[in-house]
PQR file with spaces between the fields and no chain letter, atoms N, CA, C, O and H, PARSE charges and radii, in Angstrom:
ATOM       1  N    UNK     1      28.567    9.363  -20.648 -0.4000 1.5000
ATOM       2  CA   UNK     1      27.821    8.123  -20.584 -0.0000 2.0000
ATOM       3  C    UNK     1      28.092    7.388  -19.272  0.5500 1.7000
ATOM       4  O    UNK     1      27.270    6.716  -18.650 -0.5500 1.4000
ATOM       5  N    UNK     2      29.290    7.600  -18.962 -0.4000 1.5000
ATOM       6  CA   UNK     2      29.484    6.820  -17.439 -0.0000 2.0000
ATOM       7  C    UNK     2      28.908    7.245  -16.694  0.5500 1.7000
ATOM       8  O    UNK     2      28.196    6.541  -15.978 -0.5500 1.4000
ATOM       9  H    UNK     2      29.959    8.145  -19.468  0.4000 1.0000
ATOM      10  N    UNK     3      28.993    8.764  -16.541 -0.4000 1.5000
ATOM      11  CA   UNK     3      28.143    9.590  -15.396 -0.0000 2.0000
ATOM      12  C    UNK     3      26.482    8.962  -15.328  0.5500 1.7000
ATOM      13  O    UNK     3      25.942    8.773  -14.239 -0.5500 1.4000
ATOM      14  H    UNK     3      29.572    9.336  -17.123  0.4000 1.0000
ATOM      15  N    UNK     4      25.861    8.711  -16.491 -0.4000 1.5000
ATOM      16  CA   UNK     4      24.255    8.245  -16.668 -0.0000 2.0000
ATOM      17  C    UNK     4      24.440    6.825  -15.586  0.5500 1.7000
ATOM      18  O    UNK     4      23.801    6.694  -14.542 -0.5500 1.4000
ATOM      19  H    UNK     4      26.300    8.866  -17.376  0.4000 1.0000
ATOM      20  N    UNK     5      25.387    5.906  -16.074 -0.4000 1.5000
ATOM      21  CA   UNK     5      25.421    4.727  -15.803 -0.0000 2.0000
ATOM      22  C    UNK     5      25.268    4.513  -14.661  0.5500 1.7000
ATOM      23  O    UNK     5      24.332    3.928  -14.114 -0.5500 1.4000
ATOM      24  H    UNK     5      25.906    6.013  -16.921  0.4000 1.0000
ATOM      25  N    UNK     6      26.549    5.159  -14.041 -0.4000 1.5000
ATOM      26  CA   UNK     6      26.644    5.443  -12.291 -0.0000 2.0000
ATOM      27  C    UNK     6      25.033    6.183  -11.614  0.5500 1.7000
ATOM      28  O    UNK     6      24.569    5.891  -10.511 -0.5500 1.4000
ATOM      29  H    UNK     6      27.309    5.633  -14.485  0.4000 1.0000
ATOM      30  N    UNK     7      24.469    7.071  -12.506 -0.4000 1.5000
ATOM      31  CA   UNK     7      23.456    7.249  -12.011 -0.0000 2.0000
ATOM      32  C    UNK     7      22.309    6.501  -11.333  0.5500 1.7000
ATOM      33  O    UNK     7      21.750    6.463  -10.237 -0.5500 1.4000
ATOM      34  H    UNK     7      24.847    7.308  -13.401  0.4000 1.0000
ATOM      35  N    UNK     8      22.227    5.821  -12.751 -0.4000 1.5000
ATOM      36  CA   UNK     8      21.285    4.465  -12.847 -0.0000 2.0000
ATOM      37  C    UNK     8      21.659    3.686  -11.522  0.5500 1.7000
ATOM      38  O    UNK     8      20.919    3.799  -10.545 -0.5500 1.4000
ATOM      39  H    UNK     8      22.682    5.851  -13.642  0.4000 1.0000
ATOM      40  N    UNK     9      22.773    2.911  -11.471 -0.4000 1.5000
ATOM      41  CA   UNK     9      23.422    1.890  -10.079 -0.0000 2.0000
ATOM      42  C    UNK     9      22.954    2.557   -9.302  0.5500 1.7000
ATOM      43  O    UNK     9      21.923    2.026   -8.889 -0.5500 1.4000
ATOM      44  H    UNK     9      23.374    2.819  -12.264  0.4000 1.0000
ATOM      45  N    UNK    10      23.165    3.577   -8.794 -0.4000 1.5000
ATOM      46  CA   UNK    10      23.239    4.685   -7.715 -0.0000 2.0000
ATOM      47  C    UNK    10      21.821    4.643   -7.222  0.5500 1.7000
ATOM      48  O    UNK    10      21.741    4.627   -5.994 -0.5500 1.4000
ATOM      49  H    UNK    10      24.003    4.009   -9.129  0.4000 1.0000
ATOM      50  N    UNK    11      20.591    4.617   -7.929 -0.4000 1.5000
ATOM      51  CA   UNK    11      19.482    4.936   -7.678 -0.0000 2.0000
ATOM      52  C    UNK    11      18.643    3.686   -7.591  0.5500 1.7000
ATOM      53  O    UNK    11      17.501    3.565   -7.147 -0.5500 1.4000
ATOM      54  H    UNK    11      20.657    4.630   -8.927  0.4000 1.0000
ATOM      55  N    UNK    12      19.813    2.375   -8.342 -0.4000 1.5000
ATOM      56  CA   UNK    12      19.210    1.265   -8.111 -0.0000 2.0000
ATOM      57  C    UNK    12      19.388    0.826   -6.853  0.5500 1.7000
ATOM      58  O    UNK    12      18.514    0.255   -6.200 -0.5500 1.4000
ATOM      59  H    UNK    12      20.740    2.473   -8.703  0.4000 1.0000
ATOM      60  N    UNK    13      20.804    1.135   -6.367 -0.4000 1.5000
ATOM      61  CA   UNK    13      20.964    0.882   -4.587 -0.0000 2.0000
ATOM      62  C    UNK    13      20.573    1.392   -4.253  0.5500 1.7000
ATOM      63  O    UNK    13      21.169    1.329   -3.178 -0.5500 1.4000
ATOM      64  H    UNK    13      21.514    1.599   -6.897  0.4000 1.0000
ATOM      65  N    UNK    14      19.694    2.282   -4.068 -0.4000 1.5000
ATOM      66  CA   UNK    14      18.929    3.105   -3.019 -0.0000 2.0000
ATOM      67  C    UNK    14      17.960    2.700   -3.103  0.5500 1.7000
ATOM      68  O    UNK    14      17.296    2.743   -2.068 -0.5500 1.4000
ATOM      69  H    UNK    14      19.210    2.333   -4.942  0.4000 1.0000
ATOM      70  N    UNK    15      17.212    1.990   -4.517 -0.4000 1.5000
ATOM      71  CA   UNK    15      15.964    1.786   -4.412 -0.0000 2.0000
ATOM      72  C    UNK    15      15.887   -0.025   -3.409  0.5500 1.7000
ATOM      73  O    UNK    15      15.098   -0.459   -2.570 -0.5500 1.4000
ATOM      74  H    UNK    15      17.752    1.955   -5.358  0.4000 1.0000
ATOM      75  N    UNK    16      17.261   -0.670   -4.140 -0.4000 1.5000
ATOM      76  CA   UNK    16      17.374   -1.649   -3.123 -0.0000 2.0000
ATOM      77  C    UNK    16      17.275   -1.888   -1.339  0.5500 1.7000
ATOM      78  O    UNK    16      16.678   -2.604   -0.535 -0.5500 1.4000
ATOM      79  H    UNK    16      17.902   -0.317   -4.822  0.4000 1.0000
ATOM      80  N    UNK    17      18.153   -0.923   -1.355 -0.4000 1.5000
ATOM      81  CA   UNK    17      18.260   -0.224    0.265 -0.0000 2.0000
ATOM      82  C    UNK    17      17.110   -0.186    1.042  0.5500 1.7000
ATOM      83  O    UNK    17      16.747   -0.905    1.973 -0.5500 1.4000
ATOM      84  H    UNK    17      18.639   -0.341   -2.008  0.4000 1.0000
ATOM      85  N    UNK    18      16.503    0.948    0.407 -0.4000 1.5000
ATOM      86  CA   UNK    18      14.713    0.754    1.054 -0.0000 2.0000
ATOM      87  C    UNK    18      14.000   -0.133    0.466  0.5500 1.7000
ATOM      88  O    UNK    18      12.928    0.446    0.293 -0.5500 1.4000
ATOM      89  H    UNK    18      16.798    1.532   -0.349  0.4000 1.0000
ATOM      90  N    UNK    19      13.905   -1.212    0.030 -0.4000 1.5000
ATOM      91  CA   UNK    19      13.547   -2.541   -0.299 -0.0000 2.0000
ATOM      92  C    UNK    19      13.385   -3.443    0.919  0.5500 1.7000
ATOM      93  O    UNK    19      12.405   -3.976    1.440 -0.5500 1.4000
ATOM      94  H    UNK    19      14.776   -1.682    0.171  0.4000 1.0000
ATOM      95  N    UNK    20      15.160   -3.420    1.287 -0.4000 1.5000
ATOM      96  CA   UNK    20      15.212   -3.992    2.159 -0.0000 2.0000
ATOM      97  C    UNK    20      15.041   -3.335    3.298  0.5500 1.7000
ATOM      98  O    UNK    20      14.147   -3.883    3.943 -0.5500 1.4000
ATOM      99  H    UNK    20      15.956   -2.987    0.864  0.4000 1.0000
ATOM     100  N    UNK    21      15.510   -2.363    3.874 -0.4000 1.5000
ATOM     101  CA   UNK    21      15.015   -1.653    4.901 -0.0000 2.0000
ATOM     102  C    UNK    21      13.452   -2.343    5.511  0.5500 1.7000
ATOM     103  O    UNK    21      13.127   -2.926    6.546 -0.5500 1.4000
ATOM     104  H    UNK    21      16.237   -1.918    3.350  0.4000 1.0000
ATOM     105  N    UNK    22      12.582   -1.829    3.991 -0.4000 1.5000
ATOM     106  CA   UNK    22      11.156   -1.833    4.646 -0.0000 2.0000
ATOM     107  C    UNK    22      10.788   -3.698    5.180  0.5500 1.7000
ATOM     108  O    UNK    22      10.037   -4.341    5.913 -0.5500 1.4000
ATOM     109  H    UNK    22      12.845   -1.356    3.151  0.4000 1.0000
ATOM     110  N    UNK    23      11.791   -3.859    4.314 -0.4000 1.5000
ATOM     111  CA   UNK    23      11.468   -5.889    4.661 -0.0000 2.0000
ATOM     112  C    UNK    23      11.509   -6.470    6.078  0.5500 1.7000
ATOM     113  O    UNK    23      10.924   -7.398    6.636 -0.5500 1.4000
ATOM     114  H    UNK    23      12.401   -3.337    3.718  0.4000 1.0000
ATOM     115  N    UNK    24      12.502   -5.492    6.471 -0.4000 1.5000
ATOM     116  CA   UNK    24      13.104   -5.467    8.122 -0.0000 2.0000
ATOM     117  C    UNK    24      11.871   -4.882    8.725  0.5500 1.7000
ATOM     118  O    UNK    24      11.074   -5.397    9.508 -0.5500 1.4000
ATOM     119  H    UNK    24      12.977   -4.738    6.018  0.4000 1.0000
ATOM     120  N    UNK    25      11.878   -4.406    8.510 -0.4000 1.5000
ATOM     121  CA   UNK    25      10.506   -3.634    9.320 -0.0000 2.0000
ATOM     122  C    UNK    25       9.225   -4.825    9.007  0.5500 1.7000
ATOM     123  O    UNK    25       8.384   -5.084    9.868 -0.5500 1.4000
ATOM     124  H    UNK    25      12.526   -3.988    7.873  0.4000 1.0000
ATOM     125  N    UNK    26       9.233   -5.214    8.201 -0.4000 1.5000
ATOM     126  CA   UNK    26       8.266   -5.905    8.391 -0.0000 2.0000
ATOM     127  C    UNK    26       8.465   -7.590    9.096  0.5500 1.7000
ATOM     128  O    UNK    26       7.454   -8.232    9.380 -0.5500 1.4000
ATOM     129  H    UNK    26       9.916   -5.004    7.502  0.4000 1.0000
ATOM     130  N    UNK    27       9.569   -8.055    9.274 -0.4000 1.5000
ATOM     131  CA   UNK    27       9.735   -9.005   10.068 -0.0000 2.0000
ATOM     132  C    UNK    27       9.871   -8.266   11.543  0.5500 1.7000
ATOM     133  O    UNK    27       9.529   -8.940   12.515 -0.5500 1.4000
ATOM     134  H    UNK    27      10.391   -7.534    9.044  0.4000 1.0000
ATOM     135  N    UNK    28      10.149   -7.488   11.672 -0.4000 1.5000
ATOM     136  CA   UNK    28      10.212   -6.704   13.197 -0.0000 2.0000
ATOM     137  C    UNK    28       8.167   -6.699   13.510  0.5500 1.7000
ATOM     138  O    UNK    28       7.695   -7.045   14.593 -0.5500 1.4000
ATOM     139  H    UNK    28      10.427   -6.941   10.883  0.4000 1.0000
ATOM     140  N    UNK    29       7.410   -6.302   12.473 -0.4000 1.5000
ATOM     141  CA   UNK    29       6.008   -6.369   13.076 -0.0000 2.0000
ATOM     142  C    UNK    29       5.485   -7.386   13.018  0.5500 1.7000
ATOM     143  O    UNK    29       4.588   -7.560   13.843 -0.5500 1.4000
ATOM     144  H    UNK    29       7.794   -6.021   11.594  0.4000 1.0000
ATOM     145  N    UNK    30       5.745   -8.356   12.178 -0.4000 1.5000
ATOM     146  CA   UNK    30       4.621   -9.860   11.676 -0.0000 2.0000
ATOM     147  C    UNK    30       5.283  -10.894   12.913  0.5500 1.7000
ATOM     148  O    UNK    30       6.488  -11.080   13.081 -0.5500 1.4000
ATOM     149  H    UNK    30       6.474   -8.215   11.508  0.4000 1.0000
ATOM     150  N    UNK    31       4.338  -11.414   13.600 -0.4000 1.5000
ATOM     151  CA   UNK    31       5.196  -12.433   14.349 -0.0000 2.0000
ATOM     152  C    UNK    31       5.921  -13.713   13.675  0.5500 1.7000
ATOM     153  O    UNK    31       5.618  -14.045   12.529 -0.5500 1.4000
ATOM     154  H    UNK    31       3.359  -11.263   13.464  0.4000 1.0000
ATOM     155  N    UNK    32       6.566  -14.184   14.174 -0.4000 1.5000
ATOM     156  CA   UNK    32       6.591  -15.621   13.583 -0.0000 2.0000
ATOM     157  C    UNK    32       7.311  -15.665   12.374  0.5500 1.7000
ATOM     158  O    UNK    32       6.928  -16.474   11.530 -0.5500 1.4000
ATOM     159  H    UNK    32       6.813  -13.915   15.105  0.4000 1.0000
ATOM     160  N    UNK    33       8.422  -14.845   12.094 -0.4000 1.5000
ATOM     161  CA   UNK    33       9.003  -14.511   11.068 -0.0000 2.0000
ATOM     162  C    UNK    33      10.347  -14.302   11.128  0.5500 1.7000
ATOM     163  O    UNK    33      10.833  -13.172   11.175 -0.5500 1.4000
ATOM     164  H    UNK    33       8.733  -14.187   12.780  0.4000 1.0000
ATOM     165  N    UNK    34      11.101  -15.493   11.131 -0.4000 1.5000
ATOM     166  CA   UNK    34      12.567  -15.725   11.887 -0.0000 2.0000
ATOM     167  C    UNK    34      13.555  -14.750   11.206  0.5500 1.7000
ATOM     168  O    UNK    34      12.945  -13.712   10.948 -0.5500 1.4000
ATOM     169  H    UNK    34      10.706  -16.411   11.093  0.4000 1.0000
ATOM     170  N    UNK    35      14.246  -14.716   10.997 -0.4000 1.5000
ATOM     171  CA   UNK    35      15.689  -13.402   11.056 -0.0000 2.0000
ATOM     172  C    UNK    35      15.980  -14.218    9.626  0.5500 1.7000
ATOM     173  O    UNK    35      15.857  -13.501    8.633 -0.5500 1.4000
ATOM     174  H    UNK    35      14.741  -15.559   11.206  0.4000 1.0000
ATOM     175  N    UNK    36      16.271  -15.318    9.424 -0.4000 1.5000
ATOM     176  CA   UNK    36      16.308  -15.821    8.278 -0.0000 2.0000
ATOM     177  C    UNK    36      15.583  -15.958    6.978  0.5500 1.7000
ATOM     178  O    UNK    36      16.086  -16.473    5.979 -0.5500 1.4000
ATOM     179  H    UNK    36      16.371  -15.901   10.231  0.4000 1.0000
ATOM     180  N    UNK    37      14.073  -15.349    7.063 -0.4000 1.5000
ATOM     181  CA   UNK    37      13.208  -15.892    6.465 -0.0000 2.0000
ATOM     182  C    UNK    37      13.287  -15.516    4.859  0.5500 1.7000
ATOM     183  O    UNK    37      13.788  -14.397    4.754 -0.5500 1.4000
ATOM     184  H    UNK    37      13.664  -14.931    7.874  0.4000 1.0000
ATOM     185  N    UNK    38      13.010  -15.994    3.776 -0.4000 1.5000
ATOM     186  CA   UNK    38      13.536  -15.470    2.365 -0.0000 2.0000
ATOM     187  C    UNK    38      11.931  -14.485    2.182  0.5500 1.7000
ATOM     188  O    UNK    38      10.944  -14.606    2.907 -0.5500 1.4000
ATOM     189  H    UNK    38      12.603  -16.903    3.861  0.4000 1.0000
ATOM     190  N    UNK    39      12.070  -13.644    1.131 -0.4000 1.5000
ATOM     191  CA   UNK    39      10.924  -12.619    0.831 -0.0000 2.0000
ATOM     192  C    UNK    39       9.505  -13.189    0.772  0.5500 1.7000
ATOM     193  O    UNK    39       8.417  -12.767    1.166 -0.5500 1.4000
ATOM     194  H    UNK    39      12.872  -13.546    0.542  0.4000 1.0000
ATOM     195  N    UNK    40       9.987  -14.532    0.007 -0.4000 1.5000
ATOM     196  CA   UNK    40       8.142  -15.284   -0.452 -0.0000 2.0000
ATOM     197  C    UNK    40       7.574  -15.544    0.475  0.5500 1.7000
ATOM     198  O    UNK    40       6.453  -15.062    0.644 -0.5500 1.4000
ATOM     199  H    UNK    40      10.871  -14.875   -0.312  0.4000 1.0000
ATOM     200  N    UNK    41       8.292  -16.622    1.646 -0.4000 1.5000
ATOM     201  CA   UNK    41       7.877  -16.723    2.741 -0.0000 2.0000
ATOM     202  C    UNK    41       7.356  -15.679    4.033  0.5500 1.7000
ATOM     203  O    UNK    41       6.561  -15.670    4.973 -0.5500 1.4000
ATOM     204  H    UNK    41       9.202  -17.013    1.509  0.4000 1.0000
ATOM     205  N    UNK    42       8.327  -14.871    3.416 -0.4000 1.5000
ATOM     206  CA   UNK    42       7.720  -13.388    4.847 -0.0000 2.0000
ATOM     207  C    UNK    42       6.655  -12.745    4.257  0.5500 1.7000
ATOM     208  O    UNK    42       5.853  -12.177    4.998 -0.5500 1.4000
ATOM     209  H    UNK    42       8.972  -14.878    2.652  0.4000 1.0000
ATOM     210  N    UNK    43       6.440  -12.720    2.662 -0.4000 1.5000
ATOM     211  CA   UNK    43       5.366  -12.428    2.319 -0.0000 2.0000
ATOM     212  C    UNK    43       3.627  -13.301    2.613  0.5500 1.7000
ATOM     213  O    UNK    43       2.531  -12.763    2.453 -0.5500 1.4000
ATOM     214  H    UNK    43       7.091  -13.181    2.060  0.4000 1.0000
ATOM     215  N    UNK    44       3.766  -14.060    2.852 -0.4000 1.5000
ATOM     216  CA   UNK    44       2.791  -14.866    2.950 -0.0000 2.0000
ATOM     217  C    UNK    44       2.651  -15.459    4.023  0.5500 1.7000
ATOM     218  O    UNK    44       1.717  -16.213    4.294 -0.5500 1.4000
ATOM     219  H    UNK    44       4.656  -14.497    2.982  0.4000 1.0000
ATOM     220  N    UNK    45       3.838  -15.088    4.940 -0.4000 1.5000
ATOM     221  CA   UNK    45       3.501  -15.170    6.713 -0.0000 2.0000
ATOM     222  C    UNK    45       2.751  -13.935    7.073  0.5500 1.7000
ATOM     223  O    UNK    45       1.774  -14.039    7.814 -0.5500 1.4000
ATOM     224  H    UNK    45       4.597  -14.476    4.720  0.4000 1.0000
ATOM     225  N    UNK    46       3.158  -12.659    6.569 -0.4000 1.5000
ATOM     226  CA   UNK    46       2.417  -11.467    6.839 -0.0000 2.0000
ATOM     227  C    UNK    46       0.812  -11.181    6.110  0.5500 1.7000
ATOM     228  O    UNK    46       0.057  -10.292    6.502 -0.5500 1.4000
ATOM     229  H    UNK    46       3.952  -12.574    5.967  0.4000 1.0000
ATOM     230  N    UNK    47       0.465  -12.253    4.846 -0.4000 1.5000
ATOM     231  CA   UNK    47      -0.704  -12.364    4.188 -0.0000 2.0000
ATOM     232  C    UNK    47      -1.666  -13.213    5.279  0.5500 1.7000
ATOM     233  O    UNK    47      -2.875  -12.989    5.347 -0.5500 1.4000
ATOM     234  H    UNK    47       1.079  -12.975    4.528  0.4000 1.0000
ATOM     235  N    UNK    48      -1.102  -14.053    5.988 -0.4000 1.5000
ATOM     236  CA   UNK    48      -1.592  -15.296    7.000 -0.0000 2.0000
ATOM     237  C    UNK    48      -1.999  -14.213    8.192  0.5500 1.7000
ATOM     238  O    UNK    48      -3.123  -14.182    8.693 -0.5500 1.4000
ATOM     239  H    UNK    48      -0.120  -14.236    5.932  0.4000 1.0000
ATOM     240  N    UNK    49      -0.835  -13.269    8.593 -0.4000 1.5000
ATOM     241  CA   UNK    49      -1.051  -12.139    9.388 -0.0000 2.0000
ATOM     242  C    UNK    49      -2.486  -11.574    9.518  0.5500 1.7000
ATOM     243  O    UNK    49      -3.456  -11.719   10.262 -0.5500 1.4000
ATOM     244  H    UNK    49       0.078  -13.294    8.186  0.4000 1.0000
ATOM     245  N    UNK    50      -2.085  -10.748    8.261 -0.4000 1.5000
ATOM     246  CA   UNK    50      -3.629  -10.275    8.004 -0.0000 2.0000
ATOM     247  C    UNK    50      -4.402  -10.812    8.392  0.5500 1.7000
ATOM     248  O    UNK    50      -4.799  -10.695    9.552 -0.5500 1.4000
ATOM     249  H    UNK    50      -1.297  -10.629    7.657  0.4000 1.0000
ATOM     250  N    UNK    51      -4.968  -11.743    7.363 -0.4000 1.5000
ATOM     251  CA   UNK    51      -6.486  -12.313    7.661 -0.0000 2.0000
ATOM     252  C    UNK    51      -6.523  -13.311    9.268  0.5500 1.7000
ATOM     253  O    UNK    51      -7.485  -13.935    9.714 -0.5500 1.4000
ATOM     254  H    UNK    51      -4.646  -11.838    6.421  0.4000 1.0000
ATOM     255  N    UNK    52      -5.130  -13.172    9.871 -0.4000 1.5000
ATOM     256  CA   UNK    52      -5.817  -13.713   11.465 -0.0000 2.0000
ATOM     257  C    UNK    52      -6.448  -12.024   11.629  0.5500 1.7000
ATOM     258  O    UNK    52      -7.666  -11.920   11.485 -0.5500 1.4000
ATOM     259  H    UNK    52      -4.348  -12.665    9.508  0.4000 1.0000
ATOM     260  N    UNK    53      -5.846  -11.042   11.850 -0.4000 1.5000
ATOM     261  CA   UNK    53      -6.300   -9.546   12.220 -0.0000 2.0000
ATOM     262  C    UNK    53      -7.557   -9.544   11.912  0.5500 1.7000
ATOM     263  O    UNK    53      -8.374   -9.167   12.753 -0.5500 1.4000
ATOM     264  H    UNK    53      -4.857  -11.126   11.967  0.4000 1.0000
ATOM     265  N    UNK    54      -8.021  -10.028   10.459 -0.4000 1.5000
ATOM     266  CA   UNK    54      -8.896   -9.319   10.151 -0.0000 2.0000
ATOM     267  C    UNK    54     -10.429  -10.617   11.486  0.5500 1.7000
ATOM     268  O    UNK    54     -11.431  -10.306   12.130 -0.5500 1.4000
ATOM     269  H    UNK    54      -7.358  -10.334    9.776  0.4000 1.0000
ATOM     270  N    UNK    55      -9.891  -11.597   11.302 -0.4000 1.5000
ATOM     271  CA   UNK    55     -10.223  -12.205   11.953 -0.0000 2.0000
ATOM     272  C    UNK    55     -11.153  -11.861   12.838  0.5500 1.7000
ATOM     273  O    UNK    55     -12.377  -11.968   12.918 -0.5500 1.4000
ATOM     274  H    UNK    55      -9.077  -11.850   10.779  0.4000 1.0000
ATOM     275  N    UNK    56      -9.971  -11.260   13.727 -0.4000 1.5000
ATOM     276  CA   UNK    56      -9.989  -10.879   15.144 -0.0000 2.0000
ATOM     277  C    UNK    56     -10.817   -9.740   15.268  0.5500 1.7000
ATOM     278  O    UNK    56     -11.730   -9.786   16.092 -0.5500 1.4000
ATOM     279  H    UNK    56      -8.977  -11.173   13.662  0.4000 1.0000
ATOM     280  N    UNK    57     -10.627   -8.609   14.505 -0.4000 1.5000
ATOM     281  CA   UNK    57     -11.839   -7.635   14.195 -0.0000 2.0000
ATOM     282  C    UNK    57     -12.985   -8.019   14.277  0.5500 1.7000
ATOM     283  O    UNK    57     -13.765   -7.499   15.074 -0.5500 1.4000
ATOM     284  H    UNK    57      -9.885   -8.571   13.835  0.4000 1.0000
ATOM     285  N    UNK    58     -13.415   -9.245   13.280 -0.4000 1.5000
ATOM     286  CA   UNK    58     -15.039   -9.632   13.096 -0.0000 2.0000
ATOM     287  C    UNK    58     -15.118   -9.786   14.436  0.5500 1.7000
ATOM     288  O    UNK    58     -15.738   -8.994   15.146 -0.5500 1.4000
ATOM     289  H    UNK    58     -12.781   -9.668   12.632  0.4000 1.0000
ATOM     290  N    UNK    59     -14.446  -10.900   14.917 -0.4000 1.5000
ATOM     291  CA   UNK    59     -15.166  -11.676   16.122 -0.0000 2.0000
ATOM     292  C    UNK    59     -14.787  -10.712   17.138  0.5500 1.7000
ATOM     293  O    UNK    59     -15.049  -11.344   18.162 -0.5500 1.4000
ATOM     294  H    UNK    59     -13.942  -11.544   14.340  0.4000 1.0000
ATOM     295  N    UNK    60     -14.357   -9.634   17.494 -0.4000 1.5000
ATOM     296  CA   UNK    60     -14.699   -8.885   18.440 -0.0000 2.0000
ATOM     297  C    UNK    60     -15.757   -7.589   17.933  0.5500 1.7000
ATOM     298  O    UNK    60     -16.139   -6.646   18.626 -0.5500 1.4000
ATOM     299  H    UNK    60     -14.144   -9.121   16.662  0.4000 1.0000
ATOM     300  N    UNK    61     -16.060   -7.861   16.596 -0.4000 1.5000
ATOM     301  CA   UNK    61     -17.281   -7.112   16.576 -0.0000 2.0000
ATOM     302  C    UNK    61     -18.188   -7.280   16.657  0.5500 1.7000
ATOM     303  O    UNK    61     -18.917   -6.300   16.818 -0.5500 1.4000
ATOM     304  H    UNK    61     -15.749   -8.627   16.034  0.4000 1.0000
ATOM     305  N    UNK    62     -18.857   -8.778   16.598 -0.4000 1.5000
ATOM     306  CA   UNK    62     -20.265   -9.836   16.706 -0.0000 2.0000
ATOM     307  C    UNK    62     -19.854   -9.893   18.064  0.5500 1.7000
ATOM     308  O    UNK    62     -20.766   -9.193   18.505 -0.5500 1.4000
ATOM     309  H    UNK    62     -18.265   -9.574   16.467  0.4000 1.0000
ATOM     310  N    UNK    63     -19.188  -10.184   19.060 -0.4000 1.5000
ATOM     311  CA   UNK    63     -18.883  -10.179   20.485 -0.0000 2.0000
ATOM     312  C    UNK    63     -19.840   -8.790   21.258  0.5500 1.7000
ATOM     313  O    UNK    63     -20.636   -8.836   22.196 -0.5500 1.4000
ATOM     314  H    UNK    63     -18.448  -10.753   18.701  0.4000 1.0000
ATOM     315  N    UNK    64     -19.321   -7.479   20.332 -0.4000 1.5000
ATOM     316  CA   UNK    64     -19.563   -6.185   20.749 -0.0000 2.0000
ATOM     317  C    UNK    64     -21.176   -6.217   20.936  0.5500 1.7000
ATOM     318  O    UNK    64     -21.814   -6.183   21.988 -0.5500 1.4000
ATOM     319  H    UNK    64     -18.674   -7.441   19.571  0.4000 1.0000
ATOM     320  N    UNK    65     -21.808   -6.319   19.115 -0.4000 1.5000
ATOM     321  CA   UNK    65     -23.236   -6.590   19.492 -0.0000 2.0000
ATOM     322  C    UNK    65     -23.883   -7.271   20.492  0.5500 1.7000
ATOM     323  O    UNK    65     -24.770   -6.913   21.266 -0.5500 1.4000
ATOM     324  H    UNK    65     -21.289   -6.347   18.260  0.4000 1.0000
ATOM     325  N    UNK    66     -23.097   -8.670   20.307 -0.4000 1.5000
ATOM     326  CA   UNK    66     -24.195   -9.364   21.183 -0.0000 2.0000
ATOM     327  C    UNK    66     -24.068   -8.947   22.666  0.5500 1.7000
ATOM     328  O    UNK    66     -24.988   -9.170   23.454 -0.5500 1.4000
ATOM     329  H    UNK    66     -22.376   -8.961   19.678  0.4000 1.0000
ATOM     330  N    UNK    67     -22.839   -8.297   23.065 -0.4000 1.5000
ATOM     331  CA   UNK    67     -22.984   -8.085   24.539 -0.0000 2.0000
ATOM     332  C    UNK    67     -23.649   -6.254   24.395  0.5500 1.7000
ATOM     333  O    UNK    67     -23.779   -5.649   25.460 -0.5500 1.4000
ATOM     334  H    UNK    67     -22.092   -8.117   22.425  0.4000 1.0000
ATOM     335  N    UNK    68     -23.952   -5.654   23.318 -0.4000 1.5000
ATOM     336  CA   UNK    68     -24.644   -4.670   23.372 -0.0000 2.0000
ATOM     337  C    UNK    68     -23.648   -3.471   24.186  0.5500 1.7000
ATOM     338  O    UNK    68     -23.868   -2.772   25.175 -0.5500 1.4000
ATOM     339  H    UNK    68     -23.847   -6.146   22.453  0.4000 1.0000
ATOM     340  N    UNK    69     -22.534   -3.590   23.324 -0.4000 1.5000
ATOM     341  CA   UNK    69     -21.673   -2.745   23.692 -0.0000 2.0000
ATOM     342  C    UNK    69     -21.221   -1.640   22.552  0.5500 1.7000
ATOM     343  O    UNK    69     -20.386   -0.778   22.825 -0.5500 1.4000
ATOM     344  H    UNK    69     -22.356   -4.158   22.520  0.4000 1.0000
């Protein structure tokens, strides 16, 4: 039964690990996302992210047409 137990922990830190790992990575790409920032907040700085991107897509795609590019 211990052996299961330790399993369980074991696979829960790892699943933690790359949790956080990937969190890092994502304050390394989203700007504006200080070294401190807690999860909710980096989540919804990188949601703000997005939709500037997606933004930026449209309006350089109505740009494209109208200059007939």
């Amino acid at each position: 039964m211990a052996k299961r137990s330790f399993l369980v922990l074991r696979k829960k830190r790892s699943f933690q690990f790359l949790v956080n790992r990937k969190l890092r990575e994502l304050k390394n790409i989203v700007p504006g996302s200080p070294v401190g920032t807690d999860v909710d907040t980096l989540l919804h700085t990188t949601a703000e992210y997005i939709c500037y991107l997606e933004l930026q897509v449209l309006v350089l795609r109505r740009l494209s047409l109208i200059c007939g590019v």
